[in-house]
N, C-alpha and C positions, 0 to 999 in steps of 0.2 A: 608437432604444433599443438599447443597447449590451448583449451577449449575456451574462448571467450565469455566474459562473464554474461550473464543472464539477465539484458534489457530490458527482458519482459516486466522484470519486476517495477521497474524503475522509469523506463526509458525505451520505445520502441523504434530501431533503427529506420532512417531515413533511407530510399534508395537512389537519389539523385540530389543534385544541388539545386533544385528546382524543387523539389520537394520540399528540403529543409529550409529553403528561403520564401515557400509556401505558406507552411507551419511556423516561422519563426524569420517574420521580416530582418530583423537586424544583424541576419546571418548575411546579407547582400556584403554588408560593408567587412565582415570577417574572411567570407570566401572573397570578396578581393584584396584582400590584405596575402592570402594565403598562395593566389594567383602571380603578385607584384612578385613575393618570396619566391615562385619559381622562375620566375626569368632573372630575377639574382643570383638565384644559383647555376642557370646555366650562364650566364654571362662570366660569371666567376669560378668557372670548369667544375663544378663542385655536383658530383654525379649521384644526387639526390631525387627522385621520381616522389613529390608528393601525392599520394592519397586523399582526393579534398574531401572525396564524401565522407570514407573511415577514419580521416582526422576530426569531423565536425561530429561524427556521431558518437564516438570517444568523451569529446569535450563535453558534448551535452549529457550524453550518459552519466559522466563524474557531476556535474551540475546539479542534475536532478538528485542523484543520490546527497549531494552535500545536502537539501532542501528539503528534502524528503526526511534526513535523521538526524540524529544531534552530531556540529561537528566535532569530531573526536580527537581535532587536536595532532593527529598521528601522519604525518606527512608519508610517510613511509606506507602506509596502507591505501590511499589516491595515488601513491606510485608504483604500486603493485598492481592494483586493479587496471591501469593503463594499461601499465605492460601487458598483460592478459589480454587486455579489449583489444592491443593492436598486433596480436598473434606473437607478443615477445620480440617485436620488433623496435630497438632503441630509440631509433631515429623519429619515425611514426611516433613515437610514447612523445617526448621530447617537443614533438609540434604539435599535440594535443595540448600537452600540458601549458604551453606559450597562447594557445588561442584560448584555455576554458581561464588563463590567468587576465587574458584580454576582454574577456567576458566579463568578468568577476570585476575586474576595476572601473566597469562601466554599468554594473549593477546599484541599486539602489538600497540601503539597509544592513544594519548589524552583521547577521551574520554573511552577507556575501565576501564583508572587510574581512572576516576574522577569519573563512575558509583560503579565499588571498595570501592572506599575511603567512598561513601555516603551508603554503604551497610556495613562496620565497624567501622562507627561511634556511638559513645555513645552507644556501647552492653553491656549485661551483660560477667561476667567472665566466666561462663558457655560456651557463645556465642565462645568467644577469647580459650578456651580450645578445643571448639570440631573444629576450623579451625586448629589449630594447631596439633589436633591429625589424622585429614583425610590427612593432608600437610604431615605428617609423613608417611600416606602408599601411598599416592600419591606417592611422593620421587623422581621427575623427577624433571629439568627444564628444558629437552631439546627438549619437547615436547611445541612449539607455533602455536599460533592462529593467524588469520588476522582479521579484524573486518567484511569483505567480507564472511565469513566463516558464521557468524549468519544470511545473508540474504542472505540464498540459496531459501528458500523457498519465497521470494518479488522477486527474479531476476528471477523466473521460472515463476512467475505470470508476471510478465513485458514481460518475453519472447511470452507471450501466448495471452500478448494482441500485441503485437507487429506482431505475427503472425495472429490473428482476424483483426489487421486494414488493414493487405495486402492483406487477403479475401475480406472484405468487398470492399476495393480502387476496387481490380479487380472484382467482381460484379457491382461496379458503374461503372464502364469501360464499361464494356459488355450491359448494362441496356442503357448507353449514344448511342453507337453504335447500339442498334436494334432499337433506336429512331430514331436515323438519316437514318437507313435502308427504315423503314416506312414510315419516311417523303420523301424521295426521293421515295416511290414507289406509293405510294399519288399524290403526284407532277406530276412522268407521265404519272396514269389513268388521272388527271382531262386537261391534254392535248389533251387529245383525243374527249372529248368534247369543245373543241374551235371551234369558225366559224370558214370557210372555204369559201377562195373569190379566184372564179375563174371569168376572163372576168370582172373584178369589181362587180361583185354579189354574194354578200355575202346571204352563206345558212347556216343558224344555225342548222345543224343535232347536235340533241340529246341536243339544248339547254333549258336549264330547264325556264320553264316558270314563271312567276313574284308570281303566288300562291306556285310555288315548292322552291322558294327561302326564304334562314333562314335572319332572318331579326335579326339581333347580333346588343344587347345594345351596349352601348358607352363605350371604356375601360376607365375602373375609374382607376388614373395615382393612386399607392400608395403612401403614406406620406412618406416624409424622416424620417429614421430612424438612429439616432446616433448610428453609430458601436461600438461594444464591444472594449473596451484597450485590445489588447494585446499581444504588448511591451515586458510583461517582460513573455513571455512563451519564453522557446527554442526549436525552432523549427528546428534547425540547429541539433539535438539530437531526437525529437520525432514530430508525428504529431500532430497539434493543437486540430484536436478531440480528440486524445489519452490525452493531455494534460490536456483539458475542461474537458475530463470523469476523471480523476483521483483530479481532483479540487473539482469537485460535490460529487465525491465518500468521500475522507475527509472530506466534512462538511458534507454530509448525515450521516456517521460514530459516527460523534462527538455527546458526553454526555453533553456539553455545549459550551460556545464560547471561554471558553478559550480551550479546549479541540480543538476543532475546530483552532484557532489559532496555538496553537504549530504541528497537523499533515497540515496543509499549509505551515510551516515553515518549515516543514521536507522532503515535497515535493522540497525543491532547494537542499534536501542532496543527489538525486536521479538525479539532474538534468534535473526537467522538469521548473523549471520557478528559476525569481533571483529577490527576492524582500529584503534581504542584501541589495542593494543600493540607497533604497529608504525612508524617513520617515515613521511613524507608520501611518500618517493621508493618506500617499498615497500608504499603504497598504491596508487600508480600503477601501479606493478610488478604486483601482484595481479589489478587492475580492468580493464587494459588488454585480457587476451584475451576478456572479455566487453566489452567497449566499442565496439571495431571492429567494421562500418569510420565508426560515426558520429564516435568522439572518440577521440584518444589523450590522455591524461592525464598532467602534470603535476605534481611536487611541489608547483609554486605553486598549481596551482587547487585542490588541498585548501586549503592556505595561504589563497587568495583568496575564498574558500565558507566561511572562518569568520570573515573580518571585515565589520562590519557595511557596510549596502548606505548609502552617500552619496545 
């Protein structure tokens, strides 16, 4: 059994249908859609046992990641990933993919059409039957989606780092202030050991003598060091570390550089950085001091990260 892909990134599985229609009301009218499609199949001897939780959480899984990255176009890669999610089980793939396409045409927005349309293209008749016959117990359209709806679980993680850098800020706060406590309290023991000149005669009490004294190398001034670009973070929306950690986090993540290319380019769909107005060579140009030492980047592999995968 082949290892299911990784939710965590994207999407954290649901464990009941009470749950998921907790978390995402307009799952009622999907799970019953999916409910109607089992008593059609036993009535029609057809010895299919649906899965409603690991069919929904499938669906929403591919969802999120559609929303989450740019879509790439490649049908064939949301049909692999299925298969994966549903332990390489046909059938299960097959009724995910009919519920996230019932999703999707009841979403609201550009790209939810354009992930749609590359998930019924060129199917078999089969394929085109059985959306039309779940569309049939579905039987609503007055039930819509926002594209905001699939990344609940990326906005709960953003919140949580949002809330980790405000811990941290106020930890460096507090760490900066016991320093400067210290220094000041440093400062006015070693007062206390100063001469003291009374009648012009100065008496050194308590002054340390020439063997008690620390004899400190010379400070070696450090090299200039050309600062990091960076321009095109928005910082006006997040902190720059929060920023740099989600940068590093994308290409640690990525399975190659084009992989790696498209989730940085999906980072300006969140709002932490805008490289939209700049050419490919000075995207690379940008990327590159956070990229090493795993990839140095390419004008082409942005070029190559947005055409569709053969």
């Amino acid at each position: 059994m082949s290892k299911p892909y990784p939710h965590s990134d994207y999407y954290r599985d649901r464990r009941s249908e009470r749950e998921l229609c907790c978390d995402f009301p307009g799952d009622e009218l999907l799970i019953s859609g999916l409910h109607a499609m089992q008593v059609h199949f036993y009535n029609n001897g057809t010895n299919i046992e649906i899965p409603i939780v690991r069919v929904m959480n499938t669906a929403h899984f591919l969802a999120a990641y559609m929303f989450a990255t740019t879509c790439s176009g490649d049908q064939l890669e949301y049909d692999v990933m299925a298969y994966d999610s549903t332990a390489r089980d046909r059938h299960i793939t097959m009724l995910a993919m009919l519920v996230l396409i019932a999703m999707l045409r009841r979403t609201e927005g550009l790209r939810a059409r354009q992930c749609r349309n590359v998930l019924l293209e060129d199917r078999s008749e089969d394929f085109y039957e059985g959306v039309s016959l779940y569309e049939q117990f579905v039987n609503s359209e007055e039930t819509r989606f926002c594209a905001e709806d699939f990344e609940t679980d990326i906005m709960r993680e953003i919140s949580n780092l949002h809330e980790e850098n405000t811990r941290l800020t106020k930890q460096l706060e507090n760490q900066i202030a016991m320093c400067k406590y210290n220094q000041y309290n440093i400062g006015t023991q070693n007062n206390y050991n100063a001469p003291v000149t009374i009648n012009n005669i100065t008496n050194n009490y308590a002054h340390p003598q020439d063997s008690q004294i620390e004899h400190k190398s010379p400070t070696v001034e450090p090299e200039d060091i050309e600062p990091v670009d960076t321009s095109f973070f928005c910082t006006g929306q997040f902190a720059p570390d929060i920023i740099e950690k989600n940068i590093r986090q994308a290409i640690q993540l990525a399975s190659s550089k084009a992989d790696a290319c498209r989730r940085i380019l999906a980072l300006e769909t969140y709002g932490y950085i805008v490289l939209s107005n700049v050419p490919d060579d000075r995207k690379a140009e940008l990327i590159n001091p956070f990229a090493a030492p795993k990839y140095t980047f390419t004008p082409d592999d942005f070029i190559n990260a947005r055409r569709p995968k053969k």
